[in-house]
Backbone bond lengths (Angstrom), bond angles and torsions (degrees), N, CA, C in turn:
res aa  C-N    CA-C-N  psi(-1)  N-CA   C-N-CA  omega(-1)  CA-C   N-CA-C  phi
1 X - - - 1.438 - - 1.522 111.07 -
2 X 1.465 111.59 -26.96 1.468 105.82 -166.27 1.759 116.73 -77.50
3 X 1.522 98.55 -37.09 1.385 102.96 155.60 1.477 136.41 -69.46
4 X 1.119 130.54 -26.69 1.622 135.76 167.07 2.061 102.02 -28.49
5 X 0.986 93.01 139.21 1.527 117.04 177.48 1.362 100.41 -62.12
6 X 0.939 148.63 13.45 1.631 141.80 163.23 1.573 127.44 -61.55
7 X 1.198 120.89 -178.38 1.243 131.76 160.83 1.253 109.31 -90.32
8 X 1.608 106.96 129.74 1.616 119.88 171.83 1.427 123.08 -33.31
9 X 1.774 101.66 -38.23 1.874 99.79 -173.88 1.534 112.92 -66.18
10 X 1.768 102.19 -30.71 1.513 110.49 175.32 1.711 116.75 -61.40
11 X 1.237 108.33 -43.43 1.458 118.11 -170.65 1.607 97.76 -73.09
12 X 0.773 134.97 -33.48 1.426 133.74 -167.39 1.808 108.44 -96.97
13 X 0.921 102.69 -39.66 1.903 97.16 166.26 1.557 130.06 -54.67
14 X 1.519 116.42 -25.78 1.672 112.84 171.71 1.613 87.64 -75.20
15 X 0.996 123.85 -30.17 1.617 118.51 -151.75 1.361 97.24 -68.66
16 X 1.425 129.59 -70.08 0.956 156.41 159.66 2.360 105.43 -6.13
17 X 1.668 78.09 -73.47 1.766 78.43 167.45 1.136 118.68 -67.65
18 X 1.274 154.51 -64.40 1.134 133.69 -170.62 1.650 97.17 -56.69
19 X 1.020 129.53 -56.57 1.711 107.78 -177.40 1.008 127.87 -45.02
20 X 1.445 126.59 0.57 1.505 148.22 -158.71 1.408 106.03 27.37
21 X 1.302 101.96 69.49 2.153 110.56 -173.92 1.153 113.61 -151.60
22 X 1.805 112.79 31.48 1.036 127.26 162.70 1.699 105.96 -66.46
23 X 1.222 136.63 151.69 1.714 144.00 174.63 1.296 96.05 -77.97
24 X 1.444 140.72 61.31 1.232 125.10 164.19 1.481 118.39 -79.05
25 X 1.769 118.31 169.69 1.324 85.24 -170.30 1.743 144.47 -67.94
26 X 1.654 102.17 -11.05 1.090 128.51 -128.46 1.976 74.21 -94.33
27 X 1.145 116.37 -46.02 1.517 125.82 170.27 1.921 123.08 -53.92
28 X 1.549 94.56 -37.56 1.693 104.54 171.53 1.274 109.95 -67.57
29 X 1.587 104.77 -49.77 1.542 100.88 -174.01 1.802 118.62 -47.05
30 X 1.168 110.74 -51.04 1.301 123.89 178.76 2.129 113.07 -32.97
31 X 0.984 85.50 -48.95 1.665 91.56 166.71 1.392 132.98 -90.82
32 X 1.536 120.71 -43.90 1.529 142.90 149.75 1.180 110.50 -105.68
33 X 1.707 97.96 102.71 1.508 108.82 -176.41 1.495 108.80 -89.05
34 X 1.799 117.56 -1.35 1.195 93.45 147.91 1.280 167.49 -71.94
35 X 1.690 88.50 0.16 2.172 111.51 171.28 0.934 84.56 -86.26
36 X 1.387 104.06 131.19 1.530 135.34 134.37 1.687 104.24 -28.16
37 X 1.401 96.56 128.84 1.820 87.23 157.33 1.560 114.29 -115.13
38 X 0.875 105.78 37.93 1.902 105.57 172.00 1.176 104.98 -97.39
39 X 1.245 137.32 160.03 1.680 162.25 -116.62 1.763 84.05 -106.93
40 X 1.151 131.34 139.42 1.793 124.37 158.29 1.366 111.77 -89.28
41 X 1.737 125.06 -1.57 1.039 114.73 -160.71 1.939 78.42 -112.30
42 X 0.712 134.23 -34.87 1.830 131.76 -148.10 1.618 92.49 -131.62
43 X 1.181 142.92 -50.96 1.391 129.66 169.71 1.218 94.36 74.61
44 X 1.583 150.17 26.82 1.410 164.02 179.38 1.465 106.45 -108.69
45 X 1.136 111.32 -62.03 1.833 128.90 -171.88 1.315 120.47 -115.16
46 X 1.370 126.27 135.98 1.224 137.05 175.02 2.204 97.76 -51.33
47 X 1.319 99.88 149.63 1.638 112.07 -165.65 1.639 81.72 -91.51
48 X 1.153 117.24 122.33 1.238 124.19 -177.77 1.771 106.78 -145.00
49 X 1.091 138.62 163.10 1.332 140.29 179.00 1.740 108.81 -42.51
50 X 1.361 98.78 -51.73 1.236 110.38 -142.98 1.618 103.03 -90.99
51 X 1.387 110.45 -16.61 1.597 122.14 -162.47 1.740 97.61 -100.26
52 X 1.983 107.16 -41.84 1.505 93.52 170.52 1.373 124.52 -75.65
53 X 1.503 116.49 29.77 1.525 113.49 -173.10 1.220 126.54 -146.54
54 X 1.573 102.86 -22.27 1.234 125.22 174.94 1.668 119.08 -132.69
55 X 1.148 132.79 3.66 1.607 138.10 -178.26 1.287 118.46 -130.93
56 X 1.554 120.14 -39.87 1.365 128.47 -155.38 2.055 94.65 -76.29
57 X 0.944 104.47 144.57 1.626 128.60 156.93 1.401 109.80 -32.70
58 X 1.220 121.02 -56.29 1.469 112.14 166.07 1.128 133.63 -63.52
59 X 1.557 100.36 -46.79 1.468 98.95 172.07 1.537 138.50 -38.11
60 X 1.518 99.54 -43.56 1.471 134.96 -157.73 1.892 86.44 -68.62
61 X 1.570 101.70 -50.89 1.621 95.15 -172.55 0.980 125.77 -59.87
62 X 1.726 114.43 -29.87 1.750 129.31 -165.43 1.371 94.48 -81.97
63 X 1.607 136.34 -56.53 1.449 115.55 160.03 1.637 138.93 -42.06
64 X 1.391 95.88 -34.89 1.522 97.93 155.80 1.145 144.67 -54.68
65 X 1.429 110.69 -36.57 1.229 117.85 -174.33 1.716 116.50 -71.44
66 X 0.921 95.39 146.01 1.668 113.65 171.38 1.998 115.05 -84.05
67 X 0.782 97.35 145.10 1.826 107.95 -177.19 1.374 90.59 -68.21
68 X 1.231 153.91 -28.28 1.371 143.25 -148.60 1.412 110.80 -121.46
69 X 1.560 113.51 2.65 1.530 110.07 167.30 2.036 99.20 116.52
70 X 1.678 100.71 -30.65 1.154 93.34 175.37 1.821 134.75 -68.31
71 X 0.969 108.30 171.58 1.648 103.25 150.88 1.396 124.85 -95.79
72 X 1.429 128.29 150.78 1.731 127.11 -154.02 1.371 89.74 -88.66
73 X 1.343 136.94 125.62 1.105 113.89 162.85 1.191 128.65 94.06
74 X 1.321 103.85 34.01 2.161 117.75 -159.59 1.731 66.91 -133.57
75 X 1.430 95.15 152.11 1.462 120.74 153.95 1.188 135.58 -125.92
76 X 1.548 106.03 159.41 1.504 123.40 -137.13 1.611 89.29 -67.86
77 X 1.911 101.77 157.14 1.944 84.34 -173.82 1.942 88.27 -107.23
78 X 1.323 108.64 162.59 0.995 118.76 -170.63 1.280 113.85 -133.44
């Protein structure tokens, strides 16, 4: 990965997640307890690794989505 022709911010962001040392909020708060650590997109759940990627409302859509405008997995209406 480190060699691939990319941009550094790209190469360094999987890294980052699996190290779970992404700045989410739920991690800022811990030091500056003045961020909020709840989600900015869902305001339901603390912003945590696992909730901005795999739980939150948004998330769920951005995996959903299809490259072509569709949704993955919607059916045809009849």
């Amino acid at each position: 990965m480190w060699k691939l022709n990319i941009p550094p911010k790209v190469q360094i962001f999987p890294w980052l997640l699996i190290r779970k040392r992404l700045q989410v909020r739920a991690r800022l708060h811990r030091f500056m307890p003045q961020i909020s650590p709840a989600c900015p997109f869902c305001q339901n759940h603390d912003e945590t690794i696992h909730h901005l990627f795999m739980e939150c409302c948004f998330a769920k859509d951005v995996w959903a989505f299809n490259f072509d405008g569709s949704l993955m997995n919607s059916q045809a209406s009849t």
